[in-house]
C-alpha positions in Angstrom: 210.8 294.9 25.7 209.4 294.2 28.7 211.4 294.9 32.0 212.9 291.8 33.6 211.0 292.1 36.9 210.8 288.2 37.3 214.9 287.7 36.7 216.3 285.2 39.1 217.9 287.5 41.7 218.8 284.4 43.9 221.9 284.0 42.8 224.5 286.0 45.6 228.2 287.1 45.0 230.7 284.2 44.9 228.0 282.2 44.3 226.2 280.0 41.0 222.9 278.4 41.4 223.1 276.3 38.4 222.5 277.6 34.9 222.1 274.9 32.2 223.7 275.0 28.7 221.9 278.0 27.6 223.0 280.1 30.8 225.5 282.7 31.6 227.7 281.2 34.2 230.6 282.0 32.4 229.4 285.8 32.2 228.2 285.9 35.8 231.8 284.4 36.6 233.9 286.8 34.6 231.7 290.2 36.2 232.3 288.7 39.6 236.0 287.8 39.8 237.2 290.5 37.3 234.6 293.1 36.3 233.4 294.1 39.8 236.9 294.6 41.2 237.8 296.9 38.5 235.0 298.9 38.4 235.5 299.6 42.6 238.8 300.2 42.1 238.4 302.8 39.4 235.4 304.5 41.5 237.8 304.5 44.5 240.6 305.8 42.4 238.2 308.9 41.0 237.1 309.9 44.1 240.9 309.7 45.6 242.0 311.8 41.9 238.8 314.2 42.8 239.8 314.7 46.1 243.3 315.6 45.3 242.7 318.1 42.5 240.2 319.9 44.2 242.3 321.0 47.1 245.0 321.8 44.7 242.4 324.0 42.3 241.2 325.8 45.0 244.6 326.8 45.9 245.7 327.7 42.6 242.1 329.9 42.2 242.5 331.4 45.6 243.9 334.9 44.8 240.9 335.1 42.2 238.6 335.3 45.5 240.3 338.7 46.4 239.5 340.6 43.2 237.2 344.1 44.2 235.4 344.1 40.9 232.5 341.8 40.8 232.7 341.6 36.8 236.6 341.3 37.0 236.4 338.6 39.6 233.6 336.6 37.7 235.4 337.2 34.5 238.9 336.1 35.6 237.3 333.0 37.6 236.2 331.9 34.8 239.1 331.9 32.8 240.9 330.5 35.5 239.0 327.2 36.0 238.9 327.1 32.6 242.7 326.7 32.6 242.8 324.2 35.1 241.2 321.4 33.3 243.4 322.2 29.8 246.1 319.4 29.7 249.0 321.8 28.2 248.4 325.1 30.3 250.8 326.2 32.5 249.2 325.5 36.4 246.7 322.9 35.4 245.6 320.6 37.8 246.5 316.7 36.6 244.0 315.1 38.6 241.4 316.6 36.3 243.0 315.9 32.8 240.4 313.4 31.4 238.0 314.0 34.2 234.3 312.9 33.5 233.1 315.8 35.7 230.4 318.3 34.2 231.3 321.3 35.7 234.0 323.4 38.2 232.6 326.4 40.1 234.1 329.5 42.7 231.8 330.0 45.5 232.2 333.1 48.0 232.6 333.3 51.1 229.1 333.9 51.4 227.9 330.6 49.8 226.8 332.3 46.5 228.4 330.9 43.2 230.7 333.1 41.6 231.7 331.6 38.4 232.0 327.8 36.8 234.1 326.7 34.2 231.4 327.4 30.7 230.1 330.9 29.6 226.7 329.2 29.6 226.6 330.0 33.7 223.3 328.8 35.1 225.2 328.1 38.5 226.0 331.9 38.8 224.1 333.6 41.4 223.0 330.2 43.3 223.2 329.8 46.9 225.5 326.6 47.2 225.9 326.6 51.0 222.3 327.0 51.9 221.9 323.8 49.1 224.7 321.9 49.8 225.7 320.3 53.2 229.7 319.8 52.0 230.1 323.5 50.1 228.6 324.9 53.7 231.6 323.0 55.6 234.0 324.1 53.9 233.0 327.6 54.2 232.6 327.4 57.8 235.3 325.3 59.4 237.2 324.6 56.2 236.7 321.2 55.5 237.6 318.9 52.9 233.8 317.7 51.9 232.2 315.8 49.3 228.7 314.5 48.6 225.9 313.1 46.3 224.0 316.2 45.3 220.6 316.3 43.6 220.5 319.2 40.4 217.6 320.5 39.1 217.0 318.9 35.7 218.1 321.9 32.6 214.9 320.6 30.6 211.8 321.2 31.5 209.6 318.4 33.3 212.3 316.1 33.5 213.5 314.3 36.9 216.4 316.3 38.6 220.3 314.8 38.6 222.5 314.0 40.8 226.3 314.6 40.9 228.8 313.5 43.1 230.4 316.5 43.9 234.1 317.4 45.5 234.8 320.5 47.8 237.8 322.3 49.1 237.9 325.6 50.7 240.5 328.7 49.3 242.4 330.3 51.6 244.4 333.4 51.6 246.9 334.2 54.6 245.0 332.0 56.5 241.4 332.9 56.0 238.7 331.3 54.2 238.0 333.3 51.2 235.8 331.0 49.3 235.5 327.0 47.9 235.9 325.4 44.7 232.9 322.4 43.8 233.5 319.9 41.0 230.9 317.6 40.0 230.7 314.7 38.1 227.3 313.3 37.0 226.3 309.8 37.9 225.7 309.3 34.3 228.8 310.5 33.1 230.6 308.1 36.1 228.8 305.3 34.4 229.7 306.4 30.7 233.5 306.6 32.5 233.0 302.9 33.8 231.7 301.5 30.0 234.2 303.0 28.5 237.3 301.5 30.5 236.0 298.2 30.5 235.9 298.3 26.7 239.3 299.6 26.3 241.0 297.1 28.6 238.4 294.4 26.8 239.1 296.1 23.1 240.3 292.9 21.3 237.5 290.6 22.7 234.6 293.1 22.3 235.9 293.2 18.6 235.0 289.9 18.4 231.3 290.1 20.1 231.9 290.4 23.8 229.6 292.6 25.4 229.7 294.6 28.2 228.3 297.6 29.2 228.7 299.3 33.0 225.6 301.6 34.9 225.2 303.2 38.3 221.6 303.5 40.3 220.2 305.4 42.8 217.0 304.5 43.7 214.6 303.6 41.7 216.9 305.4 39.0 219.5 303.8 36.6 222.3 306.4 35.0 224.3 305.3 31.4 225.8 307.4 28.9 224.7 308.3 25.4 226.3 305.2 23.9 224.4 302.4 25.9 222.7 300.6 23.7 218.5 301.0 24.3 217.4 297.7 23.7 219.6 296.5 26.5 219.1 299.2 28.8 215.5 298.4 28.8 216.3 295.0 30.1 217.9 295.7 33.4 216.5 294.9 36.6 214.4 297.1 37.6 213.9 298.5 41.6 212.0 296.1 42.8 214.1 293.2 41.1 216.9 295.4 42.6 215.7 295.6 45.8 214.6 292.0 46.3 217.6 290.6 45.0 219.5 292.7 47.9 217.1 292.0 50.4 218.4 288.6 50.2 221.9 289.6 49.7 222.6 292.7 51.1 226.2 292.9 49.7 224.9 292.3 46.0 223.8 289.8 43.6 224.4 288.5 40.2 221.7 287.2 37.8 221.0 286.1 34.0 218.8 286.6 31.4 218.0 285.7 27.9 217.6 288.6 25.2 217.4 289.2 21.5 218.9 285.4 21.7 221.6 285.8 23.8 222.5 285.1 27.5 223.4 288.1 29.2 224.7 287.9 33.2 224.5 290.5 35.3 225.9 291.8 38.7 224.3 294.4 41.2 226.7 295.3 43.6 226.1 298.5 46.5 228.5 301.4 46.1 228.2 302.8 49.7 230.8 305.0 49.0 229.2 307.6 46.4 226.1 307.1 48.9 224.3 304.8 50.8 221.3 304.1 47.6 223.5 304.4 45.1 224.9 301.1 43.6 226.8 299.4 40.2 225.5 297.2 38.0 227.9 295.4 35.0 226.3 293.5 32.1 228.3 291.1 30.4 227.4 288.9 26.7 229.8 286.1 25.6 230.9 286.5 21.9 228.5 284.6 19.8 230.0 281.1 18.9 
């Protein structure tokens, strides 16, 4: 289907130009004064959980840092961040029980990664402080850090991802001994945001609501396996994207008809993961 360049993207936040019987106000109204808010909150609240359990892994992985024997200390690493994320083992970190993050890595003191969390290790051997502005912080003057980080694509020829990723520096008796990264993928954040919205929304999505959640950067949208195709490929596209928040810089909603059904949207910035990455909710009434 072709991509809804020409959607009506005058339509700002709080505000309904008006839609006619066969609109979407009542979608556009129900993503603004409920949908929106949620889906902030629960961003805020996973970066605040992320935060949290990464100072907390990196204290409990700290001694790790200390082992002599490179294969020993990669091996036990491993096994320890493994443990971290299993909701019954004994020192787990709770922030990260149900976590949508991809991976959880020891870095050195030198920068170079260590270990993550998966036997299939292509992070091993990297250089994360020379890559990464946050891992190289908290290396140097022990900072707290987090940013949006770009990833090299694991197939071949396609574009490269981009993680939000959470760092906190391990000490021992006072000196910096190495950090501990987590990352969550933007898509997996978006898969995270779906999903929610559907459980607190079970009842009426049983009965034909629709609504699906997806996060941007760029010219880039990110959804999880389960979005459904045909509606992905109706989003607004950048330049839709970027002309509706030329005209309102805080966000927009819109509408649009499909496979004979109103669908309103909502485009809303997310400064806070980074400064081009932003949400967008879609929303269906239940067919009468």
């Amino acid at each position: 289907m072709k991509r809804l360049s020409s959607v009506l993207l005058a339509i700002t936040l709080g505000v309904f130009a008006a839609c006619g019987p066969d609109g979407a106000p009542e979608s556009q109204r129900a993503i603004l004064s409920e949908h929106v808010p949620s889906m902030k909150r629960h961003l805020q609240q996973d970066r605040e959980r992320h935060y949290a359990g990464i100072v907390e892994a990196a204290r409990l992985v700290a001694p790790g840092f200390l082992v002599e024997d490179p294969a020993a200390r990669e091996r036990q690493m491993r096994t320890a961040l493994r443990r971290i994320q299993e909701p019954s083992a004994r020192g787990n970190v709770p922030h990260f029980v149900a976590s949508p993050m991809s991976f959880l890595a020891a870095v050195g003191s030198d920068g170079i990664v260590i270990a993550r969390d998966s036997d299939d290790d292509q992070m091993k051997g990297q250089d994360f402080a020379a890559r990464y502005a946050s891992v190289r912080a908290a290396l140097e003057s022990g900072a707290h850090g987090y940013e949006l980080a770009e990833f090299a694509a694991e197939e071949e020829g396609a574009p490269p991802g981009y993680s939000m990723i959470f760092v906190a520096p391990a000490r021992r008796s006072g000196e910096i001994v190495g950090a501990v990264v987590a990352g969550i993928p933007l898509w997996r954040e978006a898969e995270r945001l779906s999903r929610q919205m559907r459980v607190d929304h079970a009842p009426q999505i049983e009965q034909g609501l629709t609504l699906w959640a997806y996060l941007y950067k760029g010219d880039r949208v990110f959804y999880g396996p389960e979005a459904p195709p045909e509606l992905n490929d109706t989003l607004p596209d950048a330049a839709a994207r970027a002309a509706g928040l030329q005209r309102s810089p805080g966000g927009f909603t819109g509408q649009f008809q499909a496979f004979r059904r109103w669908y309103g949207f909502a485009v809303v910035p997310t400064p806070g993961i980074a400064e081009d990455v932003g949400l967008i909710v879609l929303r269906a009434e239940a067919p009468q």
